[in-house]
BAVEXTI-192020 format. One record per residue (C-alpha): residue in one letter; x, y, z. Coordinates in steps of 0.2 Angstrom, whole numbers, padded with zeros to 4 digits, always signed. Layout:
<atoms>
aXYZ
...
</atoms>
This chain:
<atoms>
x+0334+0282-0313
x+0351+0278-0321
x+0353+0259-0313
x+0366+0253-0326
x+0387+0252-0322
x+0395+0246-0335
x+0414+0246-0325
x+0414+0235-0312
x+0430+0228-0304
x+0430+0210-0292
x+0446+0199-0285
x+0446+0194-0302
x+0461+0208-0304
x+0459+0221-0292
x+0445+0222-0284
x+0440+0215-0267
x+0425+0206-0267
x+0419+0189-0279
x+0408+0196-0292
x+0394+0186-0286
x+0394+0196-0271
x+0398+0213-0284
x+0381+0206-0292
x+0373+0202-0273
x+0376+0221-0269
x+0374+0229-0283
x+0356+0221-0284
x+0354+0226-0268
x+0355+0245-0272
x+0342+0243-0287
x+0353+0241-0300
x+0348+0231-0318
x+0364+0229-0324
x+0381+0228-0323
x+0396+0223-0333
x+0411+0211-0324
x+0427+0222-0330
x+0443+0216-0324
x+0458+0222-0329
x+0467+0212-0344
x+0484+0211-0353
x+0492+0198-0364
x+0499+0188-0345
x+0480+0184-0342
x+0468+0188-0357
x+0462+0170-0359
x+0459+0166-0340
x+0450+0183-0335
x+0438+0181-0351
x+0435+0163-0348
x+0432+0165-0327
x+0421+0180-0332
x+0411+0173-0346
x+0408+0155-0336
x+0402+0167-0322
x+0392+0176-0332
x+0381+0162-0341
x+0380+0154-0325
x+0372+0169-0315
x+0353+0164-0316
x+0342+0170-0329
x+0328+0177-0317
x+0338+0190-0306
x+0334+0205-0303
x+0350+0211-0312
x+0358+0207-0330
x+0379+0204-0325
x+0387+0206-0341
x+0404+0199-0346
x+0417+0213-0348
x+0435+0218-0349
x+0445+0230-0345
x+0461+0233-0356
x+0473+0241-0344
x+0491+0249-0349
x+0496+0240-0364
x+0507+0245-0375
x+0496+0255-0387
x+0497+0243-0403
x+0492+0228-0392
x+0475+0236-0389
x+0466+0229-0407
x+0472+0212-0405
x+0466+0210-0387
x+0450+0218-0391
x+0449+0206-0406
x+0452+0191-0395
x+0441+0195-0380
x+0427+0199-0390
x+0428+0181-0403
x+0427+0173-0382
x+0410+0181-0381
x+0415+0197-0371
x+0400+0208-0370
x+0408+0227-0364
x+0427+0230-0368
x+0434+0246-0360
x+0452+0253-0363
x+0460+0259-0348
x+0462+0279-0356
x+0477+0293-0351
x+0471+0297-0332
x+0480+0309-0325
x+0482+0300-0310
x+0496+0286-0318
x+0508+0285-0328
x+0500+0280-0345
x+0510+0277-0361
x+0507+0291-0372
x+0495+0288-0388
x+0485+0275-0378
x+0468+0284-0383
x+0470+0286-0398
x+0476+0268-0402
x+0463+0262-0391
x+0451+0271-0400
x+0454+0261-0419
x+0452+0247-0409
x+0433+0236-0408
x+0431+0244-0387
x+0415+0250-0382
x+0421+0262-0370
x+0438+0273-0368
x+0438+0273-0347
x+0447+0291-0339
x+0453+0298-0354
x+0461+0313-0345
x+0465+0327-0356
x+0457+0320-0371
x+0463+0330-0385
x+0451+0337-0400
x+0456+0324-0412
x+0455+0308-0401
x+0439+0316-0395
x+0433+0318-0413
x+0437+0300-0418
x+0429+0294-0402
x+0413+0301-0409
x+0417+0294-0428
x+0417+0278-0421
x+0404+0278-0408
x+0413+0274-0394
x+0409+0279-0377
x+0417+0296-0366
x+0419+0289-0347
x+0415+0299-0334
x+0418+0292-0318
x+0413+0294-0300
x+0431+0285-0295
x+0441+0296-0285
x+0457+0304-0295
x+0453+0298-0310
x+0437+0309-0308
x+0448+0324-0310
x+0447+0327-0328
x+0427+0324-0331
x+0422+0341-0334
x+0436+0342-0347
x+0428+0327-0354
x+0411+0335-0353
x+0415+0350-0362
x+0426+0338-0375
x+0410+0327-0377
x+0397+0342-0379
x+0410+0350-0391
x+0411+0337-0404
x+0396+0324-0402
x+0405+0310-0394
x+0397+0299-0383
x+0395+0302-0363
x+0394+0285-0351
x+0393+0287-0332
x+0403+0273-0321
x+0408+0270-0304
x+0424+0260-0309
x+0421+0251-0292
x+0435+0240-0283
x+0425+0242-0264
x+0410+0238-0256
x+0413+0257-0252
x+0413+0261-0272
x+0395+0253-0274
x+0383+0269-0270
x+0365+0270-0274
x+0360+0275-0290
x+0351+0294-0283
x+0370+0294-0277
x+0377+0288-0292
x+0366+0301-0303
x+0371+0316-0291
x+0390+0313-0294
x+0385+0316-0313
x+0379+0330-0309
x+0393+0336-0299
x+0404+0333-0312
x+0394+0344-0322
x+0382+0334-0332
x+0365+0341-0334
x+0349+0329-0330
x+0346+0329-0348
x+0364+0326-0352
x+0360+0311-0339
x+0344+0303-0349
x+0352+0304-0365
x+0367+0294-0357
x+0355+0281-0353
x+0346+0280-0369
x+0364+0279-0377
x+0367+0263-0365
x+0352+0253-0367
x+0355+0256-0386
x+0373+0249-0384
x+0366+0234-0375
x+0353+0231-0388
x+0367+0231-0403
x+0374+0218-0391
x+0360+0206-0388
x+0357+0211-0371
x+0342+0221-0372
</atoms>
């Protein structure tokens, strides 16, 4: 069962819910981990990754679920992603996204590929990822979102076919902001496949996962 989300949003930016009570429901749904990622730019970099982190370490050892401290690097200017990564992971961040070129808002062009030279873990709704930005995503082993979230969702099979393609690197998210976003993992797993990933397509995302959090010293 895939049990990992590794996008998760709380009143930290723009989600509703404190992420103890993210962690509360997501363990409730028989998830084993999760990562915190708020949105971040240069206005509040060192407060989000300092309230995430202190969370994080302070979230007990012996739950059910592993909460990871994460980042999301959301419309920057594009030459401002590789310092920001930089920063939040010398604080000890764990999962750094970059917010990619959804279809669904206005995102400066080049972002994915300037995300992608950066030290993120994860290039989130990357739209209409082009052949070269899709290439280099697999060069650097960085990870393909798709995404059960709603708009953003409308580009995953063009991601799919981008990533089966090339070789790049498939991750399933929710990219929650709503008690309503938190769905079951069968649920979870049967949006996957709706988008058009196959139940193998699905293990190997897991196994690409677990080994991520390993090269992180999570697993």
């Amino acid at each position: 069962m895939y049990n990992y989300n590794l996008h998760v949003h709380t009143l930290l930016s723009d989600g509703q819910l404190l992420p103890s009570e993210v962690a509360v429901r997501y363990m409730a749904q028989g998830y084993q981990v999760i990562a915190i990622t708020d949105h971040a730019d240069y206005s509040n970099i060192k407060s989000a990754c300092r309230a995430i982190i202190e969370f994080c370490r302070k979230w007990p050892k012996d739950s059910k679920i592993k909460v990871l401290p994460g980042i999301e690097l959301t419309h920057l200017p594009p030459e401002q992603f590789k310092p920001l990564a930089n920063y939040a992971r010398k604080q000890g961040i764990k999962i750094i996204i970059a917010h990619g070129e959804t279809p669904i808002e206005p995102v400066v062009e080049n972002t994915n590929k300037l995300a992608l030279l950066a030290d993120i873990d994860i290039l989130a709704h990357p739209g209409l990822i082009t052949d070269e930005d899709t290439l280099l995503a697999k060069d650097k082993g960085i990870f393909l979102e798709v995404t059960s979230r709603r708009g953003h969702s409308e580009t995953n099979l063009h991601v799919i076919n981008q990533a089966r393609k090339f070789g790049a690197k498939l991750i399933l998210n929710q990219d929650s902001h709503t008690p309503e976003d938190i769905i079951s993992p069968e649920q979870f797993m049967n949006r996957g496949i709706e988008a058009g990933l196959t139940k193998n397509e699905i293990e190997k995302i897991y196994a690409d996962v677990e080994d991520l959090l390993k090269r992180r010293g999570i697993k």
